[in-house]
LUMFIVO-753000 format. One record per residue: residue number from 1; residue in one letter; x, y, z negated of N, C-alpha, C in turn. Coordinates in steps of 0.1 Angstrom, whole numbers. Atoms other than C-alpha are relative to their C-alpha. Layout:
BEGIN
REC_resi_resn_n.xx_n.yy_n.zz_ca.xx_ca.yy_ca.zz_c.xx_c.yy_c.zz
REC_NUM_A_X_Y_Z_X_Y_Z_X_Y_Z
...
***
This chain:
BEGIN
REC_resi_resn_n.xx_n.yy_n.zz_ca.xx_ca.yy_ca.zz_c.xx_c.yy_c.zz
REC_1_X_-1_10_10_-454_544_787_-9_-12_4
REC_2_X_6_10_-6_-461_509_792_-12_-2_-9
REC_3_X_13_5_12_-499_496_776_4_-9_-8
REC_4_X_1_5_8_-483_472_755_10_10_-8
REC_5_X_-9_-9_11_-459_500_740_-13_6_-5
REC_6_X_11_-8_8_-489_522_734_-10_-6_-12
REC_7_X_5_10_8_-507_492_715_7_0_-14
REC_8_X_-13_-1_13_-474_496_690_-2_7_-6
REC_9_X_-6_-13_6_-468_532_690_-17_5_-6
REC_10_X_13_-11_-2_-508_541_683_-6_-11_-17
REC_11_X_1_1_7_-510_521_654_3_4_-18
REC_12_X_-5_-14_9_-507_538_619_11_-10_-10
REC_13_X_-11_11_13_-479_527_592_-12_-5_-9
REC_14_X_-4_7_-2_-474_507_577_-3_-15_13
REC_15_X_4_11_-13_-488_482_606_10_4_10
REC_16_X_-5_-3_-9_-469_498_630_14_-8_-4
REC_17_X_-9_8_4_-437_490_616_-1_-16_1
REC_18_X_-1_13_-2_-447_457_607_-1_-9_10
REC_19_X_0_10_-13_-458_442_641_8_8_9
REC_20_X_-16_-4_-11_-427_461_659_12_-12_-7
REC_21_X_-13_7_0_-405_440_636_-6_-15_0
REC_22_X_6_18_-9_-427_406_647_2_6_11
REC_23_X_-6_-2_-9_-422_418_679_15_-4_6
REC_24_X_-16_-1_-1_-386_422_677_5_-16_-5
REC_25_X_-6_16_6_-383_384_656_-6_-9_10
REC_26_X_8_12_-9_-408_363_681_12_4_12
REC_27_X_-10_-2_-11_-385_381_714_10_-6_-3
REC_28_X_-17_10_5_-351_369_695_-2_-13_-6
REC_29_X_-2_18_1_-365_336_687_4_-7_7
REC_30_X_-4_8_-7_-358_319_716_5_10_18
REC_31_X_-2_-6_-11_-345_334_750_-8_1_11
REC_32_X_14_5_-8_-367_320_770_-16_9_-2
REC_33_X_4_-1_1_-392_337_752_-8_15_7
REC_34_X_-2_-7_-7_-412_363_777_-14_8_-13
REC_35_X_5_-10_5_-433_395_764_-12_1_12
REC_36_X_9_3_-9_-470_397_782_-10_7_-4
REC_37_X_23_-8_4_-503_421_778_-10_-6_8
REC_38_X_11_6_-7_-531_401_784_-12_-1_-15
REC_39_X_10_0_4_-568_399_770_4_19_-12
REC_40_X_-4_-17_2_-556_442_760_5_-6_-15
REC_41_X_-6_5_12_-530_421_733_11_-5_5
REC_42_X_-11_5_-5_-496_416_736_1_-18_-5
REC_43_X_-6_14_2_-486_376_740_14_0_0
REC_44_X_-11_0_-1_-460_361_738_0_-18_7
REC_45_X_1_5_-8_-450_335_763_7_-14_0
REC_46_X_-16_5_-1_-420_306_765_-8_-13_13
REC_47_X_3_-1_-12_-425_301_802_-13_2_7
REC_48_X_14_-2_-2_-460_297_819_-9_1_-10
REC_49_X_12_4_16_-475_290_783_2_8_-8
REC_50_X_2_-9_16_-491_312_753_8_-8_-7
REC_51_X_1_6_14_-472_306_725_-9_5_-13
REC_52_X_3_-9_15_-482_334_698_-4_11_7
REC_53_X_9_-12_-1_-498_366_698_-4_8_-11
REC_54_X_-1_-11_13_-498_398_673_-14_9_4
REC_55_X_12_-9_4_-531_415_660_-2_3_-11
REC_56_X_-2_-6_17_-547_430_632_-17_-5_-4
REC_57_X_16_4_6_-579_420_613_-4_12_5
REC_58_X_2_-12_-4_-604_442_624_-9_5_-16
REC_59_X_8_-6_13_-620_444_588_10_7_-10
REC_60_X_-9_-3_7_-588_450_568_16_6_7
REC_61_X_-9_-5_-6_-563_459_593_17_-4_-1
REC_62_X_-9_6_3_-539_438_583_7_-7_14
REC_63_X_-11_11_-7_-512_423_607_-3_-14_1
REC_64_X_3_10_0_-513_392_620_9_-10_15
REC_65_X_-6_4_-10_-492_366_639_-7_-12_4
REC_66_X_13_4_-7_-516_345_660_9_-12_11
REC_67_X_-7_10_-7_-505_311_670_-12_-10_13
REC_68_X_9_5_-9_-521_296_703_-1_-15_1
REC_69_X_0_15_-1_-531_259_702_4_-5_-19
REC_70_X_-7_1_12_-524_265_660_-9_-11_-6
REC_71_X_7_5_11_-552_243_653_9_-17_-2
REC_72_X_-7_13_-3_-524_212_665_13_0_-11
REC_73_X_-13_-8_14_-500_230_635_-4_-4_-10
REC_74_X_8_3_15_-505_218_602_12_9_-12
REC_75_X_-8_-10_6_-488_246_577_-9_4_-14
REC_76_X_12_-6_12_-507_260_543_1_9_1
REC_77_X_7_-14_-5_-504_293_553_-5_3_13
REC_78_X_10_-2_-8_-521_289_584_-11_2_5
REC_79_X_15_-2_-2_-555_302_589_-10_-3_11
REC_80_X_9_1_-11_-583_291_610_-11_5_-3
REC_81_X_15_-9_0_-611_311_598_-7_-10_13
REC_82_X_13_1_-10_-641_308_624_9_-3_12
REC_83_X_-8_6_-14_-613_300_652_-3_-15_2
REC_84_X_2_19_-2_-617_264_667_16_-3_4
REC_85_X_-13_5_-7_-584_268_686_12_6_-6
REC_86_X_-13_-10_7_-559_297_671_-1_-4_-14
REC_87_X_-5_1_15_-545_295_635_12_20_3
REC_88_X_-3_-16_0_-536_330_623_13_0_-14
REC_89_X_-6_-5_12_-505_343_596_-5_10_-6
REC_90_X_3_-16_4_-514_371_580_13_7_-10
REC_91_X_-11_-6_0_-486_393_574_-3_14_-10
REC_92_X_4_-14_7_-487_421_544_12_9_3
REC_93_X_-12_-12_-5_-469_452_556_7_5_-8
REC_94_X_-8_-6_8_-457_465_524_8_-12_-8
REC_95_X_-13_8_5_-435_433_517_8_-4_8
REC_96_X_-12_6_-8_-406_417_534_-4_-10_9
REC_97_X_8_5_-5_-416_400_562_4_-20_-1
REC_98_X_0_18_2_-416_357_556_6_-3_7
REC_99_X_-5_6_-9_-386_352_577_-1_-14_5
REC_100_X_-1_17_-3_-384_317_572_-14_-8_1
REC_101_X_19_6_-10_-424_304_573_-2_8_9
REC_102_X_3_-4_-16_-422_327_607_6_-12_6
REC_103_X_-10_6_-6_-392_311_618_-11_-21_4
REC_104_X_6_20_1_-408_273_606_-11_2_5
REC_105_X_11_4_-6_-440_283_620_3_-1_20
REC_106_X_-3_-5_-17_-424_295_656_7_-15_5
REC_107_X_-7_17_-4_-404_261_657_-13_-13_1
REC_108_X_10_13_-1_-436_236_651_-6_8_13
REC_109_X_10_-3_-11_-455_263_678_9_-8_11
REC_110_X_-12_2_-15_-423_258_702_2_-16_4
REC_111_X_-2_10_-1_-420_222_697_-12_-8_3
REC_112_X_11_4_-5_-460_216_702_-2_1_11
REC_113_X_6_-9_-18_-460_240_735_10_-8_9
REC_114_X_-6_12_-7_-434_213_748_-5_-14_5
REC_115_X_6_13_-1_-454_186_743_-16_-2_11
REC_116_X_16_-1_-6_-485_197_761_8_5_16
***
């Protein structure tokens, strides 16, 4: 098993579920978009460049979709806590996941990571 499967499969529910089906929505956003373990955290890529990146708080364990360069995003549910550079989603696992503020956040990332 590959290390970013085991990153998936070793997490407990509901989390588990929930960052398999971000997984599954960030890959079918765009085609282009490639799949990458780096810093022991799956990225996500749309060619040489970070776009996003899935983790979990480590206080609450909550989910989280992790935009690179988010601080150039301007969204209200975007978090920059103590970050200078990333802006974070936070994703609750026991609801439906925010198709469409993903979708709208993955289009301003996609459309930023163009411009740089």
């Amino acid at each position: 098993m590959r290390e970013i499967d085991r990153y998936f499969m070793e997490k407990p529910e509901p989390a588990r579920s929930c960052l398999l089906a971000l997984r599954h929505l960030v890959l079918s956003f765009d085609p282009q978009i490639r799949e990458d373990w780096q810093y022991k955290m799956p990225f996500y890529k749309l060619g040489p460049k970070r776009l996003c990146y899935l983790w979990e708080e480590k206080k609450t364990g909550t989910p989280y979709l992790g935009i690179v360069d988010g601080y150039l995003l301007e969204h209200p549910l975007l978090l920059a806590e103590k970050r200078s550079r990333m802006k974070i989603l936070l994703i609750n696992p026991a609801e439906d996941l925010p198709l469409e503020t993903i979708h709208e956040i993955l289009e301003k990332a996609r459309a930023n990571l163009r411009l740089r």
